[in-house]
C-alpha positions as a LaTeX table, in Angstrom:
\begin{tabular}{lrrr}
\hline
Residue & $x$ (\AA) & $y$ (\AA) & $z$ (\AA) \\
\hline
Unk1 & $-22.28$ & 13.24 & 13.21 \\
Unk2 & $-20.02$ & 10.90 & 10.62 \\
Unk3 & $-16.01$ & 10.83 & 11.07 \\
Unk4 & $-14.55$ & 11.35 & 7.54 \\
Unk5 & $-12.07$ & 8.54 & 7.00 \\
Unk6 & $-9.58$ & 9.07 & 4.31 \\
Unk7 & $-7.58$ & 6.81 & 2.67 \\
Unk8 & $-6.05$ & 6.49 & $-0.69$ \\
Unk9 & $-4.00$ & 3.39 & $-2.93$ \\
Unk10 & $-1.70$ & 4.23 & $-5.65$ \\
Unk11 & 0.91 & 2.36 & $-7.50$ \\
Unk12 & 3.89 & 2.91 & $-9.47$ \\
Unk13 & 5.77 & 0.17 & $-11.69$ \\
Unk14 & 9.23 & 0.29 & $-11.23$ \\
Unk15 & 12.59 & $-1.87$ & $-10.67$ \\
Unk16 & 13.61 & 0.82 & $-7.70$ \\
Unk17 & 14.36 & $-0.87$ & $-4.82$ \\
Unk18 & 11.18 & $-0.51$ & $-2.01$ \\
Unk19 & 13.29 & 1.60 & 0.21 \\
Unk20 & 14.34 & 3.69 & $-3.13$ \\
Unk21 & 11.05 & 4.23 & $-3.71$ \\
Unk22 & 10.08 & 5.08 & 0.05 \\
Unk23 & 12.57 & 7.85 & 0.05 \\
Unk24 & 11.44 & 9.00 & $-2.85$ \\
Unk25 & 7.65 & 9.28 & $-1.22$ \\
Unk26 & 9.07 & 10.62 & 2.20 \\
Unk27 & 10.91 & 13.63 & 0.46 \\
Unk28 & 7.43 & 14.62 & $-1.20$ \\
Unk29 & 5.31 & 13.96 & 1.36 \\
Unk30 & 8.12 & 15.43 & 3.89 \\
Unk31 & 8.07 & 12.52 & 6.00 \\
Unk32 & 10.33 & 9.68 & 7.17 \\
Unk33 & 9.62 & 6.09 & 6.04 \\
Unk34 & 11.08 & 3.24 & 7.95 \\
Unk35 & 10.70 & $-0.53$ & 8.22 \\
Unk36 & 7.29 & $-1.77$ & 9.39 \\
Unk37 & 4.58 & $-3.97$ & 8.63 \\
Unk38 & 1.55 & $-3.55$ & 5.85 \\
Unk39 & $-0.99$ & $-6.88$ & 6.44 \\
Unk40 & 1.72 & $-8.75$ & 8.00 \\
Unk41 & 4.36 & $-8.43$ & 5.06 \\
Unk42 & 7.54 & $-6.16$ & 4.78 \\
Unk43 & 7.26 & $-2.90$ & 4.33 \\
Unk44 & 8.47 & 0.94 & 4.28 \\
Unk45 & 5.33 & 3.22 & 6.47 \\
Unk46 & 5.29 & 6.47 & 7.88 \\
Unk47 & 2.75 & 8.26 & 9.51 \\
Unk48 & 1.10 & 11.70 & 7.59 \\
Unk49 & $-1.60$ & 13.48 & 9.14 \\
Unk50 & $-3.10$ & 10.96 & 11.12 \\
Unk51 & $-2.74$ & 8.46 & 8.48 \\
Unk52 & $-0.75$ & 5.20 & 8.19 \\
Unk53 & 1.30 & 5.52 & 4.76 \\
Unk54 & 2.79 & 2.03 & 3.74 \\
Unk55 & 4.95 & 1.40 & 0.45 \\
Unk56 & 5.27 & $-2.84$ & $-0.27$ \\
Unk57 & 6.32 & $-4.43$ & $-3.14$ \\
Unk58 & 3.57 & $-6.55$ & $-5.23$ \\
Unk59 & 3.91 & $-8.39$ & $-8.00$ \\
Unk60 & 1.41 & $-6.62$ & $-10.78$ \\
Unk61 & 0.34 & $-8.17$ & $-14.22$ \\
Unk62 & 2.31 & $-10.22$ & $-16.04$ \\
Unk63 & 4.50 & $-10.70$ & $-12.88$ \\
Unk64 & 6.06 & $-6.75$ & $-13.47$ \\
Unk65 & 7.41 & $-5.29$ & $-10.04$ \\
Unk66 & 5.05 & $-2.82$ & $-8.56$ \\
Unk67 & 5.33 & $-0.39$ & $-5.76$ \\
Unk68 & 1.56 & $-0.10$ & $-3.91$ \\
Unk69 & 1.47 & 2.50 & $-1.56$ \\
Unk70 & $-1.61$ & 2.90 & 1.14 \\
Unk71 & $-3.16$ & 5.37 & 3.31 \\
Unk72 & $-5.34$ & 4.49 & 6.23 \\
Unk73 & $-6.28$ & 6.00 & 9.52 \\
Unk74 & $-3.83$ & 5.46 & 12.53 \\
Unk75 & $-5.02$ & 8.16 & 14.65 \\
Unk76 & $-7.17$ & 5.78 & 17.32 \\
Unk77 & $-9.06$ & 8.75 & 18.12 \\
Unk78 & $-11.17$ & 7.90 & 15.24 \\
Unk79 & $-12.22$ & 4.88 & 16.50 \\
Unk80 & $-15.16$ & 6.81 & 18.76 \\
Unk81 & $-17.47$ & 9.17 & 17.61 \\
Unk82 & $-17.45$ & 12.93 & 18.33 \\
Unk83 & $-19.70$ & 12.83 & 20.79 \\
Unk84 & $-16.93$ & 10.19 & 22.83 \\
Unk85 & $-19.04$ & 6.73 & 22.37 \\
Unk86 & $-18.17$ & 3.80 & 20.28 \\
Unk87 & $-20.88$ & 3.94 & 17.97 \\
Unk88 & $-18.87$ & 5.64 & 15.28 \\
Unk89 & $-20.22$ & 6.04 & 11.57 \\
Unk90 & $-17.49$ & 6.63 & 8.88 \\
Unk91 & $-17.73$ & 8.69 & 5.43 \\
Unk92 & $-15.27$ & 7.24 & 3.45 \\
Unk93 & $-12.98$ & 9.77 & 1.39 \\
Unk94 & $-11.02$ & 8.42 & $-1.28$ \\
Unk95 & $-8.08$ & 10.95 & $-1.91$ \\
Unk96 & $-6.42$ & 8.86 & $-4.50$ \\
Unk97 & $-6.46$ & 10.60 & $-7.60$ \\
Unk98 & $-5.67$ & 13.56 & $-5.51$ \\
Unk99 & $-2.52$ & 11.28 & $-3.82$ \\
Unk100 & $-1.73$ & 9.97 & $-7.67$ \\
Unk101 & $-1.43$ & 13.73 & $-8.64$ \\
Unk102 & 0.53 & 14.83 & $-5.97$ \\
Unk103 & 3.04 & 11.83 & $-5.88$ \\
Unk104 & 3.37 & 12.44 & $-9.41$ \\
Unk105 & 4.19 & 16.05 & $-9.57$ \\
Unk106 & 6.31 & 15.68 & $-6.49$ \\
Unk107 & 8.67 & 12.66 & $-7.94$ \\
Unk108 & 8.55 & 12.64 & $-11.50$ \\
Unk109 & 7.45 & 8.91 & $-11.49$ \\
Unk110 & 4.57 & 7.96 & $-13.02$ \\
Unk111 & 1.91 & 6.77 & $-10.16$ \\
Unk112 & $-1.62$ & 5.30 & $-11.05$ \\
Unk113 & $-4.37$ & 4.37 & $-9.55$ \\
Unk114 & $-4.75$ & 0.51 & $-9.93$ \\
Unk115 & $-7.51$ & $-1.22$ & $-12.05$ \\
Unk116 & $-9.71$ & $-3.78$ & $-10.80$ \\
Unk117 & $-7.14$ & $-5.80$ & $-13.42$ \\
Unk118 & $-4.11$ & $-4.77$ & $-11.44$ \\
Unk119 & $-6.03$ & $-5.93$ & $-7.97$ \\
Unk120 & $-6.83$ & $-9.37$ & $-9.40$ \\
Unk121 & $-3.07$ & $-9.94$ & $-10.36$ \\
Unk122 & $-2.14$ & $-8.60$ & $-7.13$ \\
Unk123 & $-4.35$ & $-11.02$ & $-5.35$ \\
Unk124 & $-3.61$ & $-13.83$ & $-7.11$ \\
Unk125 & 0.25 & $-13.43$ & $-6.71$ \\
Unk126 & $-0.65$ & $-13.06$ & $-2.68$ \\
Unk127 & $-2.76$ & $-16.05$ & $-3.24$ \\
Unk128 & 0.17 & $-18.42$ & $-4.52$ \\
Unk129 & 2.40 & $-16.79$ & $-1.66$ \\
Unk130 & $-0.34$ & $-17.68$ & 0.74 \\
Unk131 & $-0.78$ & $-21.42$ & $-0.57$ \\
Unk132 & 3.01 & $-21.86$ & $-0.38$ \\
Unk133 & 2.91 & $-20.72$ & 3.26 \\
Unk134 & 0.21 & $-23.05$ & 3.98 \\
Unk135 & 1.24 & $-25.80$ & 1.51 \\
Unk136 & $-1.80$ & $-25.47$ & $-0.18$ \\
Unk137 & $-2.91$ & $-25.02$ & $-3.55$ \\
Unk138 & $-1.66$ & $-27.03$ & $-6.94$ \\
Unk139 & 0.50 & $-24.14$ & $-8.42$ \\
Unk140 & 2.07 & $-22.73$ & $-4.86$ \\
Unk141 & 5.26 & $-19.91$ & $-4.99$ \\
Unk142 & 8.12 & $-20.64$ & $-6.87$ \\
Unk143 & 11.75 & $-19.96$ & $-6.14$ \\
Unk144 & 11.25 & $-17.12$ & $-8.88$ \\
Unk145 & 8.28 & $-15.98$ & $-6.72$ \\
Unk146 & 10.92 & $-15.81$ & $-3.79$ \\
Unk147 & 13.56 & $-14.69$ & $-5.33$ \\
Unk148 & 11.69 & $-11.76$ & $-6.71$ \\
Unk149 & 9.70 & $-11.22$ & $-3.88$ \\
Unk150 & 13.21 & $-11.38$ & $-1.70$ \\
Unk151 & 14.34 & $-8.42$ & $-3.61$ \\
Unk152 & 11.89 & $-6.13$ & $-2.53$ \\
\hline
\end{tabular}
């Protein structure tokens, strides 16, 4: 027997501060964001049925400020299968439209699910930032790259 494994990415363009926007999510998902971690970079998470929720700030297309919000499993339980071993198969359930809808609805912003254009302009911001820690990379981060990145 498969574990389902939910998870979900939104986003929501916006010049709210992250922690705006956090409260925003925690009041309509009825949880409590705080300050944590989302692949080793600032940001807002909770934890909603057994899933990690993080809010970060990315920089989108055409450098516009972006909240990104993830869901992944937290509950470690899931890391064995039913049955109690560690061969564990997952079914993967994207809930994002569903997550789009609801956040939506809930805050009267206007969420979307990103475009395989709005991950390529996420990665390649995350790329400079990444060559700039490094000191890789002919173009690296600029101080408007930290300064806007600072803000968030």
């Amino acid at each position: 027997m498969k574990r389902q494994e939910m998870y979900f990415s939104a986003r929501l363009d916006t010049d709210e501060e992250l922690q705006q926007v956090a409260a925003r999510v925690g009041q309509a998902l009825n949880c409590i964001f705080a300050r944590g971690e989302f692949q080793r970079w600032y940001a807002q998470v909770a934890d909603v049925f057994g899933l990690k929720i993080s809010v970060v700030g990315v920089s989108g297309i055409g450098g516009k400020d972006v909240a990104k919000i993830v869901g992944e499993v937290a509950e470690k339980g899931f890391l064995y299968a039913p049955d109690g071993s560690d061969q564990v198969e997952y079914d993967r359930v994207d809930i994002s439209a569903y997550m789009v809808d609801l956040l939506t609805i809930r805050t009267r912003l206007q969420w979307y699910q990103p475009t395989p254009e709005d991950l390529a302009a996420e990665g390649k911001a995350a790329s400079r930032f990444d060559d700039w820690l490094g000191g890789v990379g002919t173009q690296g981060w600029t101080s408007a790259d930290e300064e806007k990145f600072g803000d968030w």
